[in-house]
C-alpha positions in Angstrom: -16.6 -33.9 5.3 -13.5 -35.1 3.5 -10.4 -33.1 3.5 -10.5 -32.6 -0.4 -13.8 -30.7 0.6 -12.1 -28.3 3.1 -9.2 -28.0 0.8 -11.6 -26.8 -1.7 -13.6 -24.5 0.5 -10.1 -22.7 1.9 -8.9 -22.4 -1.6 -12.8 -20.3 -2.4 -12.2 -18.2 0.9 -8.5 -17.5 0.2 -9.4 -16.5 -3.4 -12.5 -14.5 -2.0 -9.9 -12.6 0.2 -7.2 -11.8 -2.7 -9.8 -10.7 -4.6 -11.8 -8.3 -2.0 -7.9 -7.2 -0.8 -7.0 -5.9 -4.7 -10.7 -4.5 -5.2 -10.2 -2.8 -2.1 -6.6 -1.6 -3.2 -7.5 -0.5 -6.9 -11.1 1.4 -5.3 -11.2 5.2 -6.5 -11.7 6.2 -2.3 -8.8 5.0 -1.7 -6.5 6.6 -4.5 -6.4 9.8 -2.5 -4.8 8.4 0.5 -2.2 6.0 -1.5 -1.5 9.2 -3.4 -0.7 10.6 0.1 1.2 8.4 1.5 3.1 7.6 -1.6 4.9 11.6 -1.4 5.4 11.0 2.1 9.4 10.6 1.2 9.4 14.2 -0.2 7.7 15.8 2.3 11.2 16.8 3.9 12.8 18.0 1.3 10.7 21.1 1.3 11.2 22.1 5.1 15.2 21.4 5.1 17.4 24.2 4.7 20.0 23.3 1.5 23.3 23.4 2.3 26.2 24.6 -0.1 29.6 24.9 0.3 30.1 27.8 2.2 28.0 26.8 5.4 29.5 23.3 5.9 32.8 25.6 7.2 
């Protein structure tokens, strides 16, 4: 086998990959969980107390 044949094959599995990766990424089973994890960063703000001016005394 020359190396311009196993260049060629990597270059199919690595393509193969990217493109199973993105399908997997862009599948509608997943959006719930992306959606999820995307909020993650606000789900603080709603179980710190606020502070104002008078309590910081």
């Amino acid at each position: 086998m020359e190396i311009a044949s196993f260049h060629s094959i990597w270059t199919l599995v690595l393509f193969l990959a990217f493109v199973g990766i993105v399908l997997w990424a862009y599948s509608s089973r997943r959006k719930k969980d992306f959606d999820e994890a995307a909020n993650l960063i606000f789900a603080d703000e709603e179980e710190s107390p606020k502070k104002t001016g008078e309590d910081n005394k």
